[in-house]
Every structure is written in structure tokens, then in C-alpha cells.
N, C-alpha and C positions, 0 to 999 in steps of 0.2 A: 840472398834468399836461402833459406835453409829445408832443403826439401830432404826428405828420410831416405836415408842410405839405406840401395837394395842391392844385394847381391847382383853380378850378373847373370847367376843361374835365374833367379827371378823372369828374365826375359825369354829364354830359350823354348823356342816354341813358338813364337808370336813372330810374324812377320816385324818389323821395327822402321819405322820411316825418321830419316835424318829433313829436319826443317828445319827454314829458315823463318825469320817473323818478319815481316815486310812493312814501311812505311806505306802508308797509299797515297802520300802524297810526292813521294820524291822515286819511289820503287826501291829504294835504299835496303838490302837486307840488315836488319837494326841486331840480331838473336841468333842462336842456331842450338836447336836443344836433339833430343830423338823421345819418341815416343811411339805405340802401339796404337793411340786412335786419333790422329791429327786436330781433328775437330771439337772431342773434347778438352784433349790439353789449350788447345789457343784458347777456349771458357776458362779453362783453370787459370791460365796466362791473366786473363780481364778479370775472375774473380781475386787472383790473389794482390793484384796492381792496388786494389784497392787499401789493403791494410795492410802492407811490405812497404819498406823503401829502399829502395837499390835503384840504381843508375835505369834497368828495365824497366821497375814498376812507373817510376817517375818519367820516362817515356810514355807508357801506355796511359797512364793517365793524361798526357797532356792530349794525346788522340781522341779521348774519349771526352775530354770539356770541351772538341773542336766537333762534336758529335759524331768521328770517326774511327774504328777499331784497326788491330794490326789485323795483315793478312797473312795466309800460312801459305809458304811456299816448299814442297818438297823436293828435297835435293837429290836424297839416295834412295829407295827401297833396299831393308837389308832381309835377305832371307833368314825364314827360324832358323836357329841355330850357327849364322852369322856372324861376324866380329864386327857389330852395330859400334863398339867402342873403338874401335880402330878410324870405324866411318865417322864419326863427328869427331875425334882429333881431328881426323886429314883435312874435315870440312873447316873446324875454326883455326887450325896451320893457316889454308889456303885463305881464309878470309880475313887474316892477320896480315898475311902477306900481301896482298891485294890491296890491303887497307879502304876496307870495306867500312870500317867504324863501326864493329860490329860494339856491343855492349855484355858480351860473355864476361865476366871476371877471371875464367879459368880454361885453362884448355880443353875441359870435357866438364859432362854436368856434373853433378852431385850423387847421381842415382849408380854411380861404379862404386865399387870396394875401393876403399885408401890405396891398398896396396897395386890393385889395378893401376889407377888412376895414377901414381907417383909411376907407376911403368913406362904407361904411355905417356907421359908428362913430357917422360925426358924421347919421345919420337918426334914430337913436333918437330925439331928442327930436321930431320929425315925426311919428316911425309909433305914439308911445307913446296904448297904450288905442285902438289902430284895425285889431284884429284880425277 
């Protein structure tokens, strides 16, 4: 899924909540993204399942022809001005390591700067299981 790269200054200001997206049938966390308003990103999650195909969307579709949605589970609250980026590496490390099955493709979302992003890429194996 290709969502529009924002800066991290983007966020700063906004409290930022690290989530997980949950099976409701097994409690499995399936995701782990972060966002600013939990309840509308999981709509975002079920409206973009529809016309995406990545390993997630094809997940959430299967939930919803079972007439059931993912649930959102929050892991972290990160205060404004926060290293929210730092918090969802260490979250998808730990649920790499865990072997959680999570369905992330990458160690942090899309919504970091490349250059962020190749930064903390290379912590995972640092932050892995020190949540």
C-alpha cells in the first residue's frame, strides 16, 4: 500500500497513538501502524481494503465477507512532540521477534521521511523485545 510520505514535522503537536489491528477471532495482532485518530484510520484501514491488494487488505477483506471487521488495539500513546517513530519500530522489532505474524511489510510505516526511515531501519535489531 502506498500511502503519501509526510514529513515527521507533520505530526508534532498531536498526541500520536501506536496500534495494533487485531483479528476478532483469534486476538491475533495481524498490523501495527501509528496514527492521530485511531477510529478513523481503522475506516481508512476497511475503506482502503477494498481497492488495495497487499497481504493486509486481503486480510481485512476476508473479515469482512465473514461479516466481521479488525479491531484496534492501542499499544503506545506517544506525546506531541514525541519520537512516535522510534515507538512503532520498537513495536514491530518486538512483534517480529515474538513472531506475532504480524503483516507489516516494513519496519515502520510509510508516513516517515526515507531518510528517517533507512535510520531507524537499521535499530530494529537494537530495540528488538525492549518495548
Amino acid at each position: 500500500m502506498a500511502e503519501p510520505v509526510m514529513a515527521e514535522a507533520d505530526y508534532l503537536g498531536n498526541t500520536i497513538f501506536i496500534y495494533a489491528l487485531v483479528d476478532p477471532r483469534t486476538n491475533d495482532r495481524r498490523y501495527i501502524g501509528k496514527t492521530n485518530d485511531p477510529q478513523q484510520r481503522l475506516r481508512a484501514h476497511i475503506s482502503e481494503a477494498r481497492y488495495t491488494r497487499s497481504r493486509k487488505s486481503n486480510w481485512i477483506r476476508g473479515l469482512l465477507k465473514a461479516a466481521l471487521r479488525p479491531e484496534i488495539e492501542t499499544l503506545e500513546i506517544v506525546p506531541p512532540g514525541g519520537d512516535w517513530a522510534e515507538a512503532e519500530i520498537r513495536w514491530i522489532a518486538k512483534a517480529r521477534s515474538e513472531h506475532w505474524g504480524i503483516l507489516n511489510v516494513t519496519s515502520w510505516s510509510l508516513s516517515g521521511t526515507p531518510s528517517t526511515c533507512a535510520a531507524l531501519d537499521r535499530t530494529v535489531a537494537k530495540t528488538s523485545g525492549n518495548v
